[in-house]
C-alpha positions as CSV (number, residue, x, y, z in Angstrom):
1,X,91.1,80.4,84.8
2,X,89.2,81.1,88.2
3,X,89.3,84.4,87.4
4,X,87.6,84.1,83.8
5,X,85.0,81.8,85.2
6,X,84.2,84.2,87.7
7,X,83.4,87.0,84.5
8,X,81.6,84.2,82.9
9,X,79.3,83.7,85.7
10,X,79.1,87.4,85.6
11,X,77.0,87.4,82.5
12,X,75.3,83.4,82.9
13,X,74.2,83.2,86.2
14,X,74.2,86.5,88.5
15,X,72.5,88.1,85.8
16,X,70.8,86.4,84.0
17,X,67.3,86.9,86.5
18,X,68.2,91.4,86.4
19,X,66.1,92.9,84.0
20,X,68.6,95.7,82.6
21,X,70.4,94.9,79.8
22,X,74.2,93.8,80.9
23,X,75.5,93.2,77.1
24,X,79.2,93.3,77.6
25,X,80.3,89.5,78.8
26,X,77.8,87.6,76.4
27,X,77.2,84.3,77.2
28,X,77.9,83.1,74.1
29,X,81.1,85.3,73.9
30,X,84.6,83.3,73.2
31,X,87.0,82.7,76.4
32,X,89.6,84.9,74.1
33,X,87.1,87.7,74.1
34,X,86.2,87.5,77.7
35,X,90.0,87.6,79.2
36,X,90.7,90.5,76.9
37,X,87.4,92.4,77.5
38,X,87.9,92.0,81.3
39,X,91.5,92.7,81.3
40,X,91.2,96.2,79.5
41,X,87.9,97.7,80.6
42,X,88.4,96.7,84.8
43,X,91.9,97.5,85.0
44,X,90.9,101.3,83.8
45,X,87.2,101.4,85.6
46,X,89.3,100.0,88.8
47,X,91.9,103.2,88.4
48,X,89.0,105.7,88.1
49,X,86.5,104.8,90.7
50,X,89.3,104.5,92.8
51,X,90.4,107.6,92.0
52,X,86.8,109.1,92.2
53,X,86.1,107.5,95.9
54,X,88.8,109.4,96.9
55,X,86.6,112.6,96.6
56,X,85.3,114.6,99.9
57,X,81.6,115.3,99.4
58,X,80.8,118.5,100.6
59,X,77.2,119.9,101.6
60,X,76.5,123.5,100.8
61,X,73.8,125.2,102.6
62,X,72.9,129.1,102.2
63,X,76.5,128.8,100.2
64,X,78.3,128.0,103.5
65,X,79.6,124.7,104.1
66,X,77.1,122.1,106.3
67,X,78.5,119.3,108.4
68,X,75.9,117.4,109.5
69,X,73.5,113.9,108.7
70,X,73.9,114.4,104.9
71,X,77.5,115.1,104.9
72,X,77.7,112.2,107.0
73,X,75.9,109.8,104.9
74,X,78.1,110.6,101.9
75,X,81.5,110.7,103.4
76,X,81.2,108.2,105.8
77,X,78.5,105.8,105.7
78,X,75.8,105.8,102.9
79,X,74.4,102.7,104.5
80,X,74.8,99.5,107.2
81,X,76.8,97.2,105.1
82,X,78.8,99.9,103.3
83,X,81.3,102.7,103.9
84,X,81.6,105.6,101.8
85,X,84.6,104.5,99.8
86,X,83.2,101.2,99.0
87,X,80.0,102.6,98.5
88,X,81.6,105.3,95.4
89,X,83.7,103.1,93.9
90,X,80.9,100.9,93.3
91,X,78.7,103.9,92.1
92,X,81.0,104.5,89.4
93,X,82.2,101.1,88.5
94,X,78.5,100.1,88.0
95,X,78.1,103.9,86.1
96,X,81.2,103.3,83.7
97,X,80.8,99.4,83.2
98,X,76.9,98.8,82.6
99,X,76.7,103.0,81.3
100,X,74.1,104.0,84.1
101,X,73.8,103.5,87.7
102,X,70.8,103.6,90.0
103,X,70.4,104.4,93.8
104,X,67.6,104.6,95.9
105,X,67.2,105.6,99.4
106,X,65.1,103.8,102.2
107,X,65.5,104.6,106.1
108,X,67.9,107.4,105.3
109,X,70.1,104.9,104.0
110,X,71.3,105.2,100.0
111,X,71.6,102.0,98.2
112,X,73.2,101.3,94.8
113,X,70.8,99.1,92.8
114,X,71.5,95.6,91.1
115,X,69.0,95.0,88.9
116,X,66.0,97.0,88.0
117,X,63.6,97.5,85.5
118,X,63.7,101.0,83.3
119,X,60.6,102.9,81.9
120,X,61.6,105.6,79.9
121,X,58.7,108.7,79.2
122,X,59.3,111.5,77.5
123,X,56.8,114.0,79.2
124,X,57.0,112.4,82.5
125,X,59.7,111.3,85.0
126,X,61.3,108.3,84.1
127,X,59.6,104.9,86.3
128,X,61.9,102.6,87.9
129,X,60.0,99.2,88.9
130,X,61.4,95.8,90.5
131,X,64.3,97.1,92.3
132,X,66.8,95.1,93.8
133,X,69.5,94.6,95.8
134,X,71.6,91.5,96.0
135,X,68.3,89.3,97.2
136,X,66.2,91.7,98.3
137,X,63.7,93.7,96.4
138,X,61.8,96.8,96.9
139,X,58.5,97.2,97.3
140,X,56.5,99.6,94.6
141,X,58.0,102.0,92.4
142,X,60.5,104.9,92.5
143,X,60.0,108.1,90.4
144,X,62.9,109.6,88.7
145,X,62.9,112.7,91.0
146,X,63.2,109.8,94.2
147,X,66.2,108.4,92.9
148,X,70.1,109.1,92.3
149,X,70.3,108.4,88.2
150,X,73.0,108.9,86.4
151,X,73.4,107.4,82.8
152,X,77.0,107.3,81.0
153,X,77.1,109.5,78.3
154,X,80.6,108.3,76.5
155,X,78.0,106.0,74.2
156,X,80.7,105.6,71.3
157,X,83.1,104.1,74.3
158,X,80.9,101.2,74.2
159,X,80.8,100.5,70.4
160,X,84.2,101.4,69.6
161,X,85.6,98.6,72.4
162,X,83.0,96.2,71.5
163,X,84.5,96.3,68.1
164,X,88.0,96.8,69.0
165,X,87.6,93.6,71.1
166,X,86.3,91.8,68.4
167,X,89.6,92.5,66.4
168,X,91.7,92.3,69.3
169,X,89.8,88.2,69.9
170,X,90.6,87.2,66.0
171,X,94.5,88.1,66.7
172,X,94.6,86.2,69.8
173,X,93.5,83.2,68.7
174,X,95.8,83.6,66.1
175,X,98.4,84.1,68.7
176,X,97.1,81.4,70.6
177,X,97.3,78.8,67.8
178,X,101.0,80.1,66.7
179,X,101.9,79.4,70.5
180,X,100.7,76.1,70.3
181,X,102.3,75.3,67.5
182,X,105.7,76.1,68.0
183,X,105.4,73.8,71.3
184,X,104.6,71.1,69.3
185,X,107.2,68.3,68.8
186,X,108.0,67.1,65.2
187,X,110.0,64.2,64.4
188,X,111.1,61.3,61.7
189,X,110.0,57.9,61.9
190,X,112.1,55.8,59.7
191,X,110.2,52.3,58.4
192,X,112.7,50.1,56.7
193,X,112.2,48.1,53.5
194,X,111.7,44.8,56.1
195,X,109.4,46.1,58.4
196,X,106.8,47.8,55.6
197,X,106.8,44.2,53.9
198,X,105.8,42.2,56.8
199,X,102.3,40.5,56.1
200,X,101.2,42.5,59.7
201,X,102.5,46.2,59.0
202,X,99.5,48.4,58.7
203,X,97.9,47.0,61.9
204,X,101.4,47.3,63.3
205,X,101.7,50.6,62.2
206,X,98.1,52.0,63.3
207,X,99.0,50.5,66.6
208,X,102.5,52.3,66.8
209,X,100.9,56.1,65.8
210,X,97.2,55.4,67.5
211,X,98.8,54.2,71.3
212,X,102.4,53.9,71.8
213,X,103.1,57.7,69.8
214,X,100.1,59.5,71.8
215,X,101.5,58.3,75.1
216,X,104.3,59.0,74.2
217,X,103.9,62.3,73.2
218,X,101.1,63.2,76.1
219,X,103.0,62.4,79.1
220,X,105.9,64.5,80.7
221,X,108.3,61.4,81.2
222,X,107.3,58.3,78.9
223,X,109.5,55.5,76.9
224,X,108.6,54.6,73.3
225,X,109.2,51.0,72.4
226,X,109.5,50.7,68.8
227,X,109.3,47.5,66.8
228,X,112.1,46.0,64.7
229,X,112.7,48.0,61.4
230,X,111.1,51.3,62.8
231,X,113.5,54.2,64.4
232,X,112.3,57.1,65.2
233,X,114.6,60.0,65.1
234,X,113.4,63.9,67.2
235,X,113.2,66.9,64.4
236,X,116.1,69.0,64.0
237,X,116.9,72.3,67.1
238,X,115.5,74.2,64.4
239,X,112.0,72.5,63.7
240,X,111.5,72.0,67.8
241,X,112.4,75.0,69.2
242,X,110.2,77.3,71.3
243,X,109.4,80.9,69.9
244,X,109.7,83.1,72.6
245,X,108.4,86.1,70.5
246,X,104.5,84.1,70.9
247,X,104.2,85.0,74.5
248,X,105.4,88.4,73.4
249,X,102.5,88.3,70.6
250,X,99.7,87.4,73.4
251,X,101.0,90.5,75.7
252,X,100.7,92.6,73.3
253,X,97.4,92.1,72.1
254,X,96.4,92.4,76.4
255,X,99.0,95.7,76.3
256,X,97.1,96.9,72.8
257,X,93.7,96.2,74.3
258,X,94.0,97.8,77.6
259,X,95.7,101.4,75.8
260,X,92.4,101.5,73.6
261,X,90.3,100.9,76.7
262,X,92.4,103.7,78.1
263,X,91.6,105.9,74.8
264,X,88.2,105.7,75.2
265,X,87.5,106.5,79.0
266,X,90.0,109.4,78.7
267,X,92.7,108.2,80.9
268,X,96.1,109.1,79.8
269,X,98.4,106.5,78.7
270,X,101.3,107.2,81.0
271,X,99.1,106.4,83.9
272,X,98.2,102.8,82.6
273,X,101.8,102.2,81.8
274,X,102.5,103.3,85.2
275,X,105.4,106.1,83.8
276,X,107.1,108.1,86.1
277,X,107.9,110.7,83.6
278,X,105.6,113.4,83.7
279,X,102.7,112.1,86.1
280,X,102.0,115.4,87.5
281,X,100.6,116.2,84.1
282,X,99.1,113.3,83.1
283,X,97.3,113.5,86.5
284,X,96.1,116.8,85.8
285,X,94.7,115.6,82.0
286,X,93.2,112.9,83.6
287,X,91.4,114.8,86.2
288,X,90.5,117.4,83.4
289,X,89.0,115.4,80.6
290,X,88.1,112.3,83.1
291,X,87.7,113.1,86.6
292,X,85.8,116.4,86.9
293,X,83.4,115.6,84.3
294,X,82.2,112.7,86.2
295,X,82.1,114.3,89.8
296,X,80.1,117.2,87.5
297,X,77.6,114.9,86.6
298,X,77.3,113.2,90.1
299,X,77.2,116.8,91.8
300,X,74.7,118.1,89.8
301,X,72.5,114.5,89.9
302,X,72.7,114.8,93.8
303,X,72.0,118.7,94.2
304,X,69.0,118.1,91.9
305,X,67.2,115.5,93.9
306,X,68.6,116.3,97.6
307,X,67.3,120.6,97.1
308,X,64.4,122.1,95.8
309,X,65.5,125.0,93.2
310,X,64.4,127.7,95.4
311,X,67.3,125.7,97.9
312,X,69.5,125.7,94.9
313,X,69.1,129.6,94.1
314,X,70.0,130.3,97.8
315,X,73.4,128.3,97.4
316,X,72.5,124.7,98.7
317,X,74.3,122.4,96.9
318,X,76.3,119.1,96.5
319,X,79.8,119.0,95.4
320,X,82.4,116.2,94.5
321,X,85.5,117.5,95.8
322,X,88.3,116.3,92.8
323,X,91.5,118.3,94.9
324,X,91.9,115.2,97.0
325,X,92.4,113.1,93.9
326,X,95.8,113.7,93.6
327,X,99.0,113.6,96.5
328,X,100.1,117.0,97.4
329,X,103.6,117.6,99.2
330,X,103.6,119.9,101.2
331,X,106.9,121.3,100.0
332,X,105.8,121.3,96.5
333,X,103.0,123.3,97.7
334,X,104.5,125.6,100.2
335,X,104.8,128.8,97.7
336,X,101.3,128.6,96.7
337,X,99.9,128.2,100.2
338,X,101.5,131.2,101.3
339,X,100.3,133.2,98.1
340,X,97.0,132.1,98.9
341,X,97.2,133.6,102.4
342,X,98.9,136.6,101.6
343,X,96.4,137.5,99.1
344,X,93.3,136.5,101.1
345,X,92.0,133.9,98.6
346,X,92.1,131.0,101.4
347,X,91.8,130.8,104.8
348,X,94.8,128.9,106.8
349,X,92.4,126.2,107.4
350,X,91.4,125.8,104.0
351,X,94.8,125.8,102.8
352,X,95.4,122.7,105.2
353,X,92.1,121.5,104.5
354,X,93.1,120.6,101.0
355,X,97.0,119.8,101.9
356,X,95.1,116.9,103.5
357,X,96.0,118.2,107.0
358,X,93.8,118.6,110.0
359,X,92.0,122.0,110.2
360,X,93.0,123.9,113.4
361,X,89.0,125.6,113.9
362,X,90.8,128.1,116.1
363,X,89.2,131.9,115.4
364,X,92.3,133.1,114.0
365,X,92.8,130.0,111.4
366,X,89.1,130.4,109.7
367,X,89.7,134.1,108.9
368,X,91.2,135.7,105.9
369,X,94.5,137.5,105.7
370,X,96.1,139.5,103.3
371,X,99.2,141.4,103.1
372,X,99.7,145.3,102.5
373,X,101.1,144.5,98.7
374,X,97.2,144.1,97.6
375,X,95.5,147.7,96.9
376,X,92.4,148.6,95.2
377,X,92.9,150.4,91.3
378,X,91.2,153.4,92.7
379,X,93.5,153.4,95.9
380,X,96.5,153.6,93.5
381,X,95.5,155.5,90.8
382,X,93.8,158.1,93.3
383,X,96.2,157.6,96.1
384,X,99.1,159.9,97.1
385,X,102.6,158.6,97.3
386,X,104.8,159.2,100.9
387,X,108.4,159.7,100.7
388,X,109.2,156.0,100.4
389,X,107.1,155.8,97.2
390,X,103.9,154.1,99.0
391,X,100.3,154.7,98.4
392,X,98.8,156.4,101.1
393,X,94.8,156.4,100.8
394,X,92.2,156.7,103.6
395,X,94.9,156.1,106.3
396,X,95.7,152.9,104.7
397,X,99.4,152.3,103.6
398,X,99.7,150.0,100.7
399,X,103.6,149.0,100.8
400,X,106.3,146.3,99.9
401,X,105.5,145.0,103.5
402,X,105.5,140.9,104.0
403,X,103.5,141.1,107.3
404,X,100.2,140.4,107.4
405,X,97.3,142.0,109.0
406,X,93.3,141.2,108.7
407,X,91.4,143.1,106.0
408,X,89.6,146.4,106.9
């Protein structure tokens, strides 16, 4: 119950003063509504923003990679109070959860906003007034091109759980009232021929149902004196019994719920279940149809407001590194690191860069290799052959070999 009183203060009191619209926990919603609401939609925005925090932000300058105060604001420490994991998970919980998220910066410090108020203009950039954070608010206003903005565009999401919920609160109080009921204790009370002719027995037996019964039945360990000529007799194993299958009715409505929320933010089912069967693939449906789209849209929102185009065009950018999202062994990977070697696609550094190992940044470990299998189609096709059946073009001998040896 704590926790559901916390989600009702959510949308009665911490609210309630923030000028954008925060619709989901109504105030006048039903307690049945608000438990499964809350249950479904923050156990799967918890699993993606933790999944999304898990992304390296890297800084592209001139098209080569920059390490230096930006980089370090977004991986690290986007401001005082907040490091950079806390900081993007609460980016994309307030993204996915309220469908837009707002972020200002002040003192090179980037802020994720609480409460704001949202002019929208067509030919001009979009005004964002009374800006706050927790109890302090910003001075004047920010233009759209002085902000990080991103709005959620999955708009049927929202509907389709708002009415799912809907359903899904009917059937649990249904649930509810079923469970109640079959925990409810029926019995016989006998009233001989005697005791219903005595000159007293209505007050008798308004006295025996309105006090002695209701303590009776209200307290864990109670007596009930009965007078002479009444006997009261428990209902049959059959009548009193308690259905297990109601608990299982309430967890599946909470199990129902939670898959639809799943449905809707693209997150495979297997992953909410927690299957181990086949998680490799449903990570990598998850990160195509949930996680890249989303560091996409962040990527792009951040390149557009952190480089001019003419910055842009020359290769600076901003980009939401999604490899880290899942756990790579280094076994599992061994045959594609080396293939990515051989044929000069990665460096050894960015091979252990993304096996989550430490980069060497010796000379030799930042350069490209590739072995003498890889030729050229006009260094085979033009080429002559030796007596081992090689290409042989320009001095270069394009063999079986396995060694490797820097590109010309």
């Amino acid at each position: 119950m704590k926790i559901l009183d916390i989600f009702r203060n959510l949308g009665k009191k911490d609210f309630a003063e923030k000028n954008y619209e925060f619709s989901s926990f109504r105030a006048d919603a039903p307690e049945n509504y608000v438990a499964i609401q809350a249950h479904a939609l923050f156990t799967i925005i918890e699993l993606i923003s933790s999944l999304m925090s898990k992304c390296e932000v890297k800084v592209y300058k001139n098209g080569e990679e920059y390490r230096k105060q930006t980089y370090d604001i977004l991986n690290f420490q986007p401001n005082r109070n907040q490091n950079a994991v806390e900081w993007k998970k609460e980016f994309f919980t307030k993204l996915l959860y309220d469908k837009a998220v707002l972020a200002v910066q002040r003192n090179d410090q980037l802020f994720i906003a609480d409460g704001y108020n949202l002019e929208k203009r067509v030919l001009k950039d979009y005004l964002f007034t009374e800006v706050q954070r927790q109890d302090f608010k910003f001075t004047g206003s920010f233009s759209m091109r002085d902000v990080i903005y991103c709005e959620y565009g999955n708009v049927n999401a929202d509907k389709f759980m708002d009415n799912i919920f809907n359903f899904y609160t009917k059937l649990m109080d249904t649930a509810a009232a079923k469970y109640h009921r079959s925990r409810e204790e029926k019995g016989i009370l006998k009233v001989s021929a005697r005791a219903a002719g005595d000159p007293n027995y209505e007050e008798t037996f308004k006295e025996l149902m309105s006090e002695y019964f209701k303590d009776y039945f209200g307290k864990g360990n109670s007596v009930l004196p009965l007078f002479e000529g009444y006997e009261y007799a428990p209902g049959t194993a059959e009548s009193t019994k308690k259905y297990s299958n109601e608990i299982t009715d309430v967890r599946a409505i909470f199990e129902d719920a939670l898959m639809r929320a799943a449905q809707a933010y693209k997150v495979p089912l297997s992953l909410v279940r927690g299957d181990v069967a086949g998680v490799k693939d449903s990570y990598n449906i998850m990160l195509t149809n949930c996680i890249d789209p989303l560091a996409e849209q962040i990527s792009k929102e951040l390149s557009n407001k952190l480089f001019t185009q003419e910055e842009r065009i020359r290769g600076c950018e901003i980009v939401f590194d999604t490899t880290n999202v899942k756990h790579n062994d280094l076994f599992d990977i061994a045959s594609g690191a080396d293939k990515l070697i051989a044929s000069g696609a990665a460096s050894i550094d960015e091979v252990r860069h993304h096996a989550g190992l430490k980069e060497l940044g010796e000379d030799w470990s930042t350069k490209h290799y590739i072995t003498k299998n890889y030729a050229t189609v006009d260094m085979v096709e033009g080429g002559e052959t030796d007596d081992n059946s090689n290409t042989v073009q320009s001095g270069t001998e394009t063999g079986s070999g396995t060694g490797t040896e820097e590109q010309p």
